[in-house]
KENUVO-497326 format. One record per residue: x, y, z of N, C-alpha, C, O in turn; residue in three letters. Coordinates in steps of 0.1 Angstrom, whole numbers, plus 2048, in hexadecimal, padded with zeros to 3 digits. Layout:
XYZXYZXYZXYZAla;...
END
This chain:
B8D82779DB8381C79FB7B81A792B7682578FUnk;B7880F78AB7880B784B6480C783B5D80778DUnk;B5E812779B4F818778B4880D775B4B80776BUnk;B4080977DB31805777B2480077BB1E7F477AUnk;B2080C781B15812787B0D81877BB15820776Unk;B04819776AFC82676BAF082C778AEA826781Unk;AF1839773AE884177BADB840778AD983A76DUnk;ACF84377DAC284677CAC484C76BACE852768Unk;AB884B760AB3855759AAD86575CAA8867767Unk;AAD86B757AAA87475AA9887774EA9386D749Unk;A9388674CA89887749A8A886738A95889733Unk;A82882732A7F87A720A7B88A71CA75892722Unk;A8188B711A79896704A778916F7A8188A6F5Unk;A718926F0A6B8916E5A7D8906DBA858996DCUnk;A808856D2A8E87E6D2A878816BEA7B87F6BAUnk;A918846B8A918826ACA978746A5AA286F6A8Unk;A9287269FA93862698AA485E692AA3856689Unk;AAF862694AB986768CABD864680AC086C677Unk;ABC859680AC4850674ABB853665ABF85465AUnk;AAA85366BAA0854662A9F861661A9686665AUnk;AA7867665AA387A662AAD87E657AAD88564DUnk;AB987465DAC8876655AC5872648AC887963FUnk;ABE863647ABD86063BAB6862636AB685B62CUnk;AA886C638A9C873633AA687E628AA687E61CUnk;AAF887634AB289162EABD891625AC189A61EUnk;AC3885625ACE88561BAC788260EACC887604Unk;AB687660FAB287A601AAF8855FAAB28885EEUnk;AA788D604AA589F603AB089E5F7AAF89D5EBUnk;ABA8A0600ACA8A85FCACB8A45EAACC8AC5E0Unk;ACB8995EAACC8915E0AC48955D5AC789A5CAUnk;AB98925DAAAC8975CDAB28A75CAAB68AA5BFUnk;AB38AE5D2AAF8BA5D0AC08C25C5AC18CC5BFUnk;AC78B75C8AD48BB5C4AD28B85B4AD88BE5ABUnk;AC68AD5B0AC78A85A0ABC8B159AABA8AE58FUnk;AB58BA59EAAB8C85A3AB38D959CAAF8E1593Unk;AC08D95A5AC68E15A8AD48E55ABAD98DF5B5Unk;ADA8ED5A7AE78EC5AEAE78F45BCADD8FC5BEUnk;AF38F15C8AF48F65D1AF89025CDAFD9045C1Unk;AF59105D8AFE91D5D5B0891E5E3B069165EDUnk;B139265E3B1E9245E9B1B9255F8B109295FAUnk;B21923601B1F923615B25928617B30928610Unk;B23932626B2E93562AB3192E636B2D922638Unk;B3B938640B43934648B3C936655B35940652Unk;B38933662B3293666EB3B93E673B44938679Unk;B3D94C671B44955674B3A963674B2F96466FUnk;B4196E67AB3F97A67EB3A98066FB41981665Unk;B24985670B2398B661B1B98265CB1E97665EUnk;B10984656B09979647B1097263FB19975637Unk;B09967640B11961631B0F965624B0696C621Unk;B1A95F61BB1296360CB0695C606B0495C5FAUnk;AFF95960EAF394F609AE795B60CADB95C609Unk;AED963613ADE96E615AEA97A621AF297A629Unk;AE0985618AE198E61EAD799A62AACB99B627Unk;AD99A0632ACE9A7636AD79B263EAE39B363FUnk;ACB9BC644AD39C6646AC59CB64FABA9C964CUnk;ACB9D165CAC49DA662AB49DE65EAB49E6654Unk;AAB9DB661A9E9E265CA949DC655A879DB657Unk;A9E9D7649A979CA645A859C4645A869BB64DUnk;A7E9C4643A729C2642A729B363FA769AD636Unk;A6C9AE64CA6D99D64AA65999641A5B9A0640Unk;A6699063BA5D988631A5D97D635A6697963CUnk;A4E972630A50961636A5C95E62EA61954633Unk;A63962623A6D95861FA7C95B62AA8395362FUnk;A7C96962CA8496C634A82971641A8497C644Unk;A7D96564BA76968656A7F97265FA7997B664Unk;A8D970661A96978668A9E984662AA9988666Unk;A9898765AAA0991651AA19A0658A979A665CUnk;AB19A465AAB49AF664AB19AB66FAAC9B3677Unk;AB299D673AB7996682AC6996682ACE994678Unk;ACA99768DAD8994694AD998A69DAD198D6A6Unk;AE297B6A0AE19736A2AEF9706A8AF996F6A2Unk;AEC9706B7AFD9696BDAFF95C6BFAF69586C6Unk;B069546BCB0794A6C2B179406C7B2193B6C1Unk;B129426D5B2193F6DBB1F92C6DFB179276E7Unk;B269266D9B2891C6DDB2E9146EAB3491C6F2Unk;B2E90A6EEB389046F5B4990A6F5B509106FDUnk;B499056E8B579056E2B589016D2B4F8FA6CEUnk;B639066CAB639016BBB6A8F66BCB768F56B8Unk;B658F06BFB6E8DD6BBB688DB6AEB638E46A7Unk;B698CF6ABB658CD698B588CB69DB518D4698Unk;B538C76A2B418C86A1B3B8D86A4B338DD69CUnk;B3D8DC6AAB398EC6ADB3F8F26A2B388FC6A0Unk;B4B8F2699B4C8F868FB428F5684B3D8FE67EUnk;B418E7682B398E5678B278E967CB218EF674Unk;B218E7687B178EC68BB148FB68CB0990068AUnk;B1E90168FB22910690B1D91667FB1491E67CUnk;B26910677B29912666B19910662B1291965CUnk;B13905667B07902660AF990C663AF090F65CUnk;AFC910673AF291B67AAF492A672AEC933670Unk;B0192B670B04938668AFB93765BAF093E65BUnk;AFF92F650AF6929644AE792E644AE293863FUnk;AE092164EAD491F650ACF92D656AC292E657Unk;AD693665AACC942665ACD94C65AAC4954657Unk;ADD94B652ADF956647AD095463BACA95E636Unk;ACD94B63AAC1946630AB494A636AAA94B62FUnk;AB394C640AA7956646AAA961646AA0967649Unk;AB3969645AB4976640ABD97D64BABF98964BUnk;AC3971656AC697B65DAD797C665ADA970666Unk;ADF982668AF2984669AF297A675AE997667CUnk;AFC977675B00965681B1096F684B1797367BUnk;B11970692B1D97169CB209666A5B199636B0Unk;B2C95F69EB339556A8B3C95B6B1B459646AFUnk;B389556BDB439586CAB4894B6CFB419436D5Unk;B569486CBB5A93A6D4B5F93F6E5B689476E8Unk;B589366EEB5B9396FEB679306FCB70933703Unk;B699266F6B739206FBB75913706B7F90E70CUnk;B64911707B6190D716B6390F721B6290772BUnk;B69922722B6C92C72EB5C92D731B5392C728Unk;B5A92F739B4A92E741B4894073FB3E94473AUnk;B5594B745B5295574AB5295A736B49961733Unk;B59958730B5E960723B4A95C71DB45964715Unk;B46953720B3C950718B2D95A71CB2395F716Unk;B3095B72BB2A963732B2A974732B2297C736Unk;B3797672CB3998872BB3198571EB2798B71BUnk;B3797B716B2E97E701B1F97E702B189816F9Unk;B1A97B70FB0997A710B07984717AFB986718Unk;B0D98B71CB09996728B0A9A371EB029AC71BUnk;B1A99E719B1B9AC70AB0B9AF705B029B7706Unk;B0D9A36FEAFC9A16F5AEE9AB6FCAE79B46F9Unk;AF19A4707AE49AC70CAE69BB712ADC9C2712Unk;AF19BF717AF39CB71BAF39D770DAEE9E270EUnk;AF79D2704AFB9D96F3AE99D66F0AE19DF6F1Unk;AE49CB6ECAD59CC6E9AD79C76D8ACD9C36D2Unk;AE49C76D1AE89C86C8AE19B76C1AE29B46B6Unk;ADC9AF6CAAD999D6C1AC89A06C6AC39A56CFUnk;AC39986B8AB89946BBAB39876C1AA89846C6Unk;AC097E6BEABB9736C5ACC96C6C8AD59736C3Unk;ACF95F6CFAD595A6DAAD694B6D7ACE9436DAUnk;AE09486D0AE29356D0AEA9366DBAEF9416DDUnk;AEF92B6E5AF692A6EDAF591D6F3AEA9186F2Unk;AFF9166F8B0490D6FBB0A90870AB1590470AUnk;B05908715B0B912724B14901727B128F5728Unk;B2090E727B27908731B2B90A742B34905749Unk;B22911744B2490E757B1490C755B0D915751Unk;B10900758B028FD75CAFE903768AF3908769Unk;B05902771B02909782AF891777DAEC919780Unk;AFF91E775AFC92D773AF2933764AEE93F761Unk;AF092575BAE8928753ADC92B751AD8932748Unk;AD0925760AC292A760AC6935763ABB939766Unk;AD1943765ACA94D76BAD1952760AD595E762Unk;AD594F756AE195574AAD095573DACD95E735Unk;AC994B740ABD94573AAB695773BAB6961732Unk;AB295674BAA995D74CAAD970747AA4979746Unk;AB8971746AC297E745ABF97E735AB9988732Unk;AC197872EABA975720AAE97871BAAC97E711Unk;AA2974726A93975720A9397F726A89985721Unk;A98988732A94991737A939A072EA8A9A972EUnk;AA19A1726AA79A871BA989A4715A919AE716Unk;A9099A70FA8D999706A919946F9A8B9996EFUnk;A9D98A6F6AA49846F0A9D97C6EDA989786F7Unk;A989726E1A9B9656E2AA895E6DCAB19616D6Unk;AA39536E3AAF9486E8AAB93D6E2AA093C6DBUnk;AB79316E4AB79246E3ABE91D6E7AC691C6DEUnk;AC39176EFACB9116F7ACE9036F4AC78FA6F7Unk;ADA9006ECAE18F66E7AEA8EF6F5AF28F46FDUnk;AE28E06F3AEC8DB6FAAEF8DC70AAFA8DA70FUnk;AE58DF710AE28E671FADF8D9726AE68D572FUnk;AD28D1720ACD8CA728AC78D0733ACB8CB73DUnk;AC08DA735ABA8E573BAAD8DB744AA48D673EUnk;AAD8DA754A9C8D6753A948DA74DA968E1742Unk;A858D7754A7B8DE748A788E8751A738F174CUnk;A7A8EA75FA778F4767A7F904762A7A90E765Unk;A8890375AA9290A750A87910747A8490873EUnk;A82918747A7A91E73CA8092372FA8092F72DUnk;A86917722A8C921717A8B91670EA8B90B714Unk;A8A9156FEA8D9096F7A9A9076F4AA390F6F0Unk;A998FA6F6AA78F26F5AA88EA6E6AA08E56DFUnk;AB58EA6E5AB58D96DCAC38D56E2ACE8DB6E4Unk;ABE8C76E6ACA8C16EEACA8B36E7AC28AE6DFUnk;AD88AE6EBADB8A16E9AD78966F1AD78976FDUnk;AD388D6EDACB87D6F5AD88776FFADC86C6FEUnk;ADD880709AE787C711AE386B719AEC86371AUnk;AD986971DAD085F722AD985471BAE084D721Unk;AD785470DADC844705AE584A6FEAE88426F5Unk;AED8576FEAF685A6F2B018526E9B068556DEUnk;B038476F3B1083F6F0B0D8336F1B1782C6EFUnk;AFD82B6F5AFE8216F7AFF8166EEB0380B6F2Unk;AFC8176E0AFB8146D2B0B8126D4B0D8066D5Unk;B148186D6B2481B6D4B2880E6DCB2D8046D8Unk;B248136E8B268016F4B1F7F66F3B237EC6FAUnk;B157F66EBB127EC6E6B1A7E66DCB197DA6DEUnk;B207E96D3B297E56C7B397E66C9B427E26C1Unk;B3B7EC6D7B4A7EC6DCB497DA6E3B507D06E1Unk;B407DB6EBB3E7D16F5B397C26E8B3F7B76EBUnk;B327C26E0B307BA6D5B427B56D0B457A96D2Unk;B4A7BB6CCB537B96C5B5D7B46D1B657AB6CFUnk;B5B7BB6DDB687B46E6B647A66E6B6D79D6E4Unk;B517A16E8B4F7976E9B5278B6DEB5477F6E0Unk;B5378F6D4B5A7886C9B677886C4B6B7816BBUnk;B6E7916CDB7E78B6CBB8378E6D9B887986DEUnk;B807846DCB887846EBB987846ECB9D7866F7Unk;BA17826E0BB17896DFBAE7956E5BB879B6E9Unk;BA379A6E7BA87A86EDBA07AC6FAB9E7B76FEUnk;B9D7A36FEB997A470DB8E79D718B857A5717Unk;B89794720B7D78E71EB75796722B69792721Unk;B777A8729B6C7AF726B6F7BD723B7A7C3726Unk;B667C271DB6A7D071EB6B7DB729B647DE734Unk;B767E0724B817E7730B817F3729B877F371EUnk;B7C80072FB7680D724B81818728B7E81E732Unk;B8B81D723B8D82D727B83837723B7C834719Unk;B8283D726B74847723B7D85572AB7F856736Unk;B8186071FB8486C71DB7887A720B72882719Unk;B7987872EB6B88972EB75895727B7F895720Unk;B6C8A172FB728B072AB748B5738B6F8AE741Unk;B7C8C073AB7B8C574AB7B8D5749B7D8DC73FUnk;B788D7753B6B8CC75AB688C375CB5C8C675FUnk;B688B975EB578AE75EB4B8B5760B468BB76AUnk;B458B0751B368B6759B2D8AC754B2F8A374CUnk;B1F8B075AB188A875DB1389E74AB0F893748Unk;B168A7740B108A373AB1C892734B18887733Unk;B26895732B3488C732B2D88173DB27877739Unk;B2F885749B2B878750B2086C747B22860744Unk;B10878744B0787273EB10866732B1185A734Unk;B1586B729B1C866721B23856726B1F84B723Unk;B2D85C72CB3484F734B29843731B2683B728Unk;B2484573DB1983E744B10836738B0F82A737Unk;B0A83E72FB03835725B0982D71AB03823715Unk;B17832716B20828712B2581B71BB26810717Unk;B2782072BB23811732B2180D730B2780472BUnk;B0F80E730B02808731B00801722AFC7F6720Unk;B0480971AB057FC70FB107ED711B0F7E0712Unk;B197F4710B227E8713B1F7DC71EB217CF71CUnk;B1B7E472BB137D4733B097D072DB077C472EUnk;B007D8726AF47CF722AF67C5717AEE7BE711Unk;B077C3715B0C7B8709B137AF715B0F7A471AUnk;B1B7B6717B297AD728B257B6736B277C2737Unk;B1D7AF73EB1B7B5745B2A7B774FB2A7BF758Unk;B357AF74BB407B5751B447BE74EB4D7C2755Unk;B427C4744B487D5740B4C7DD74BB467DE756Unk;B537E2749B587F0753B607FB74AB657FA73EUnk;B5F807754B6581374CB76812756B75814762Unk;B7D810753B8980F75AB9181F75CB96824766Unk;B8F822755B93837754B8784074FB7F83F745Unk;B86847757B7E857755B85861759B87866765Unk;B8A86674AB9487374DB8A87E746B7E87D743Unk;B9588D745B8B897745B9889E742BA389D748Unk;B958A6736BA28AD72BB998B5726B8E8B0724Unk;B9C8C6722B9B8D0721BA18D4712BA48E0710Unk;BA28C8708BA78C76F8BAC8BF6F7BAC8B7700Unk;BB18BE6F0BB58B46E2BC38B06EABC58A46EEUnk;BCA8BA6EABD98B56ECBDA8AF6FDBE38A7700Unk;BCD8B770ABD28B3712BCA8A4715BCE89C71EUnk;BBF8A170DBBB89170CBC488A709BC587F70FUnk;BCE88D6FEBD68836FBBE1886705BE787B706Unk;BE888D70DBF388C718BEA884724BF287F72CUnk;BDD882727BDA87C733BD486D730BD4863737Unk;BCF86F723BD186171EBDF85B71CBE084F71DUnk;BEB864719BF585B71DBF7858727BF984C72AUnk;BF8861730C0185C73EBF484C743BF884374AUnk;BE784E73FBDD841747BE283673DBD982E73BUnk;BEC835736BF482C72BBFA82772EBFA81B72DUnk;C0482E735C1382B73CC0F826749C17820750Unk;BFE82874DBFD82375DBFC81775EBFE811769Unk;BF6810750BFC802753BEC7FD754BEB7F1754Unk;BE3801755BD37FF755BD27FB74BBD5802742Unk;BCB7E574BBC57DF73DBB87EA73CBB17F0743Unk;BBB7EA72FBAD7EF727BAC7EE716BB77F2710Unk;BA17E970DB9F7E6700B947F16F6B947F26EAUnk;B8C7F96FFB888036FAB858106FFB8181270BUnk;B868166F9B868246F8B7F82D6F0B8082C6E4Unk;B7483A6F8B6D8426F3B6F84F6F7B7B8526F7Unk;B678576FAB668646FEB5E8706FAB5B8726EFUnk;B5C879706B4F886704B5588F6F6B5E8976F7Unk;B4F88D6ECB5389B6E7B618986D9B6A8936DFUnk;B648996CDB6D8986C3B7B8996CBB838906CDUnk;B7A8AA6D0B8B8AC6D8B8C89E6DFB928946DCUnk;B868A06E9B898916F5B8D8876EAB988876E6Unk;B858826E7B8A8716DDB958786D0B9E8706CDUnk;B968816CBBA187F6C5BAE8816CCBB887D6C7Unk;BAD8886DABBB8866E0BBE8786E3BCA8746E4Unk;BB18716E6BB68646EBBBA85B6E0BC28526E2Unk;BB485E6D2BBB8536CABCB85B6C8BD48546C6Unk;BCE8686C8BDB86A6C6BDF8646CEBE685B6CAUnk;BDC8646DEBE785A6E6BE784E6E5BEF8466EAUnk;BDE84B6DCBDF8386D8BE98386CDBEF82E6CDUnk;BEB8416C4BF48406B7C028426C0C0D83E6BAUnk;C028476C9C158496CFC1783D6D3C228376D0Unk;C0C8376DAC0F8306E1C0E81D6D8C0C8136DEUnk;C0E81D6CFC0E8156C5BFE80A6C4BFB7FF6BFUnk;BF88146CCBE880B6D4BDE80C6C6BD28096C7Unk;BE280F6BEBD98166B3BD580F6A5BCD81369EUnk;BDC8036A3BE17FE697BD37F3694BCA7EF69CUnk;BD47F168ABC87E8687BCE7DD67ABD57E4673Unk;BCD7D3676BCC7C7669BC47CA665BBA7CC66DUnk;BC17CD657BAD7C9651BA67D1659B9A7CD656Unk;BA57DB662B9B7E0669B9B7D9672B957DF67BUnk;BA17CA677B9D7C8686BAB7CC690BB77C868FUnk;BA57D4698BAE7D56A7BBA7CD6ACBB87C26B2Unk;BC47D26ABBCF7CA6B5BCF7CB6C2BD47C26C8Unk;BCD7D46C9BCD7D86D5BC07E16DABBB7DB6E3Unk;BB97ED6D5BAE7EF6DABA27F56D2BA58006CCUnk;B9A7F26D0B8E7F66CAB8B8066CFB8880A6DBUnk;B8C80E6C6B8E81D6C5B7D8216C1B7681A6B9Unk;B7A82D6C9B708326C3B6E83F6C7B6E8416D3Unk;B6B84C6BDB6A8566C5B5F8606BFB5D85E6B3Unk;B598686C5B4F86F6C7B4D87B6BCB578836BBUnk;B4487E6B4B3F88B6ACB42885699B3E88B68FUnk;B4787C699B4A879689B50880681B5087D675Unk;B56889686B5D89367BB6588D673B68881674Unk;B68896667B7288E65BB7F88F665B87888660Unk;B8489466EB9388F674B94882679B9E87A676Unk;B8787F681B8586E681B82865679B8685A67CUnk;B7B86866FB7C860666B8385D65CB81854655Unk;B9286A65BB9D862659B9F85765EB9F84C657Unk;BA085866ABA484666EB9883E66CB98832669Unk;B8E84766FB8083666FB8382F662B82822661Unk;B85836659B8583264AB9182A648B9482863CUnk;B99825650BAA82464BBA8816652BA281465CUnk;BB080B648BAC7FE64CBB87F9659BB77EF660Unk;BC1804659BCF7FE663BCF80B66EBD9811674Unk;BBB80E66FBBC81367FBB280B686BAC803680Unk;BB080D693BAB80269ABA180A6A0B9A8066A9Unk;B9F81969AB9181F69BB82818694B81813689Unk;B7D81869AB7280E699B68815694B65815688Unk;B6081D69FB5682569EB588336A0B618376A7Unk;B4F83B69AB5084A6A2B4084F69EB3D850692Unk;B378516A9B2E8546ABB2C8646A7B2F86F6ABUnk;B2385F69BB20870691B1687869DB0C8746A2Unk;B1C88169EB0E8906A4B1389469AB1F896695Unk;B06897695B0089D685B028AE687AF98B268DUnk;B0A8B8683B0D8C2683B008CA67DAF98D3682Unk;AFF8C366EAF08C966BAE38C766CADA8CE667Unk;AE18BA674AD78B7678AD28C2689AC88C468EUnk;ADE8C568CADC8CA69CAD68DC693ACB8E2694Unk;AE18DF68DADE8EE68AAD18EF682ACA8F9685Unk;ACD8E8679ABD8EB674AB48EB683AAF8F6685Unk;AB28E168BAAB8DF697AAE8EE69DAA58F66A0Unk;AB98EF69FABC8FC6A4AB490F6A0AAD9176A7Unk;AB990E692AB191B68BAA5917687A9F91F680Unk;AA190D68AA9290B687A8890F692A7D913690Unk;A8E90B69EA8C90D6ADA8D91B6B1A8391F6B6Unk;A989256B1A9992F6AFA8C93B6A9A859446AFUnk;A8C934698A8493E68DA7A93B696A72944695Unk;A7592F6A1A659316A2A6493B6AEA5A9406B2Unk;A6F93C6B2A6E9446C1A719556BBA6F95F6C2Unk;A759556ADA7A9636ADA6F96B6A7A6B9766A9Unk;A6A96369EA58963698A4C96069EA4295E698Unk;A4E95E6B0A4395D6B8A399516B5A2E94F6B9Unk;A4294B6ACA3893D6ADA3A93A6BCA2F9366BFUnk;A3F9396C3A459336D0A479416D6A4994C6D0Unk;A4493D6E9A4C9486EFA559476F1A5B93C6F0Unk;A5E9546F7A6B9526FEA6F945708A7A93F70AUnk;A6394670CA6993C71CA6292E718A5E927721Unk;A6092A708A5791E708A6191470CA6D91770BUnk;A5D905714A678FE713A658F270AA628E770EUnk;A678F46FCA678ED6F3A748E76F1A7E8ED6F5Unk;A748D96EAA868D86F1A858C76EAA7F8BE6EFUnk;A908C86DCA8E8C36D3A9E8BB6DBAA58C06E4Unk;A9F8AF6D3AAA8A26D7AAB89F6CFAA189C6C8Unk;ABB89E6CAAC08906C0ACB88E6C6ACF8946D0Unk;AD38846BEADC87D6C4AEB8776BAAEE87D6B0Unk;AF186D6BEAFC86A6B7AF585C6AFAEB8576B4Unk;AFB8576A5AFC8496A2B0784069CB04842690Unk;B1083969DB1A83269BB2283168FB22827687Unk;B2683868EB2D83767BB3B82C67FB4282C689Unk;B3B822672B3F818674B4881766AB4481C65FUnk;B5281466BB6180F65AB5780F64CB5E810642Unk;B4F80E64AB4680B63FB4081863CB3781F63FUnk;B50819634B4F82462EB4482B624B3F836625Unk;B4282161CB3C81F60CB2A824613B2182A60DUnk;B2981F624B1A823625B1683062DB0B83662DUnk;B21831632B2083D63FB2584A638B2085463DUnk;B2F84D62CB31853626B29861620B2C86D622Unk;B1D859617B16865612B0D86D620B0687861FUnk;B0F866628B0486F637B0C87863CB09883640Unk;B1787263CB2387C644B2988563BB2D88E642Unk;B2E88962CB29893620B21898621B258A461FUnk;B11898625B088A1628B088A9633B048B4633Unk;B0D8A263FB0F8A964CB1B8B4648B198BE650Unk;B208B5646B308BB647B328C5637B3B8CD636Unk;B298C362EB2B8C9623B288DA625B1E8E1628Unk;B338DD623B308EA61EB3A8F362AB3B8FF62BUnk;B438E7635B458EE63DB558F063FB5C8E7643Unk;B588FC63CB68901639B718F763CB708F5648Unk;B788F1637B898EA640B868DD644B8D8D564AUnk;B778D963EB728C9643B738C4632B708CB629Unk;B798B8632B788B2626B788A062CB8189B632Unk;B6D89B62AB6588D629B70884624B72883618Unk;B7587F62CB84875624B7986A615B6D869613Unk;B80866611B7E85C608B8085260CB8B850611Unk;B7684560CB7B83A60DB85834607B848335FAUnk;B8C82F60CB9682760BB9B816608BA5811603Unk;B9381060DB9080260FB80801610B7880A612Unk;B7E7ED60DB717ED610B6F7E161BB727D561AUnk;B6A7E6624B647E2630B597D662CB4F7D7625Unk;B627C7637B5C7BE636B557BA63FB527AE63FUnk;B507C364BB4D7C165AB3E7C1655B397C264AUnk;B377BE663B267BC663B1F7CA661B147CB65EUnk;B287D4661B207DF665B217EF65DB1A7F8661Unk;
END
């Protein structure tokens, strides 16, 4: 059945400005680079980077607030945004003085659950990034944390405030609506491809609550342009490969539809593979023959195609890898240095914003996000983009 209902809002936190933070800090980057040269990064892996070292005992200093801290941090899963967020929290915590242990759960609920139980039973971390994936079971996974006496931070939870721990979460509320706004804008101006927008929308499975959010406010943009919009598919794929087998088979079913998004990089890149088999993918000049593509996290895999004038990828909504991980070890350093308590609920927000074919502008922001991070290379523009945006 065919979506478009949007749910109630839920409760507001304190929202970071994004675009003005992004383009604050890429001048940073900039000045400081004609200043200085960069020294080498490492990898978000098991161990300190080479950007700093520390060791057991360690005598903290303000330059090196965490120095001879130990630091777990299990994510969701390593898709390209959690790798690059992952890479960047390693960096940023190694530069306070203190060792970063990645654990990927894999989005296994229980595997993620023994790596936090390990933690606390061994005594071996000083502090806890984490990312929960069985929400059901997280306030008491929370409380098993402060009880040890850990601090924490909790990525990506969307935690109430009744949840006693700081968060930095994503603006799930509007995350996509910017995105349905400019999907629903373009169907409205070339009606060759449909008189309204007709959405596949790729969850993860699960379904969980936060995916729904998502859906939903990409809706909610799109009616607020056509209020005939509808989401015609809401599937739910567990990677890359099985988004694109269930986006094929809702291909072959024969359901009109002109765009397509989804929770998360894996989700939307399986779905534009099933659009490339399926010959749905092709673009003239950057404009769409058949469906206006867009998919989620901005990584340089997508922006292969965003960048490519004969794909019919449109948009792919950047979450800032290093914009999340500074908020993160900054959030952290204050809880591990008692600026903050354990159970404060301080609980910082940002969000995605729309990177568009225009290459020549979105380029140097998306080089900053991603620099430094193993196996990611920023395509080059290729063509120059004659669109509005």
């Amino acid at each position: 059945m065919p979506i478009t209902a949007h749910p109630k809002t839920g409760r507001q936190r304190r929202r970071l400005p994004f675009i003005a933070a992004l383009s604050a800090m890429l001048l940073l980057t900039l000045s400081a680079a004609a200043c200085s040269s960069s020294g080498s990064s490492s990898s978000a892996s098991s161990g300190a980077g080479s950007s700093a070292s520390s060791t057991a005992g360690t005598t903290t200093t303000s330059s090196k607030p965490l120095a001879g801290k130990k630091i777990l941090v299990v994510p969701y899963w390593l898709d390209n945004f959690n790798t690059a967020y992952t890479s960047w929290l390693n960096r940023l915590l190694s530069a306070e003085g203190a060792s970063v242990t990645v654990i990927n759960a894999n989005a296994v609920a229980s595997r993620q659950l023994n790596a936090i139980t390990s933690a606390i039973d061994t005594g071996q971390y000083d502090g806890i990034i984490w990312a929960p994936i069985d929400l059901g079971t997280a306030n008491n996974t929370v409380n098993q944390i402060a009880k040890a006496g850990i601090s924490q931070v909790v990525f990506e939870g969307d935690l109430p405030s009744s949840v006693h721990v700081p968060q930095v979460n994503l603006d799930e509320q509007t995350s996509l609506t910017a995105a349905g706004v400019i999907a629903a804008q373009y169907i409205k101006a070339h009606p060759a491809l449909g008189s309204a927008p007709l959405a596949a929308f790729m969850g993860v499975y699960p379904q969980n609550a936060t995916c729904v959010l998502r859906m939903h406010s990409f809706l909610s943009g799109m009616q607020s342009v056509m209020p005939n919009a509808k989401v015609v598919y809401f599937g739910a794929a567990n990677g890359e490969s099985d988004a694109a087998n269930k986006m094929g088979d809702f291909i072959t079913g024969g359901t009109k539809f002109n765009v397509t998004d989804g929770c998360g990089s894996a989700s939307t890149l399986g779905v534009l593979d099933a659009l490339k088999s399926a010959g749905m993918a092709g673009a003239t000049n950057k404009t769409p023959q058949k469906v206006f593509i867009m998919t989620q996290d901005g990584t340089p895999p997508e922006l292969q195609s965003l960048w490519n004038e004969n794909s019919s990828l449109m948009i792919s909504s950047l979450l800032p890898p290093k914009t999340g991980a500074q908020e993160t070890a900054a959030l952290l350093t204050k809880v591990m240095t008692k600026q903050i308590p354990l159970d404060s609920t301080q609980n910082v927000e940002f969000g995605w914003t729309p990177i568009t074919p225009n290459c020549a502008k979105w380029r140097p922001i998306v080089v900053d996000q991603f620099a430094g991070v193993p196996g990611f290379n920023v395509p080059a523009c290729s063509f120059t983009y004659t669109g509005s945006s």
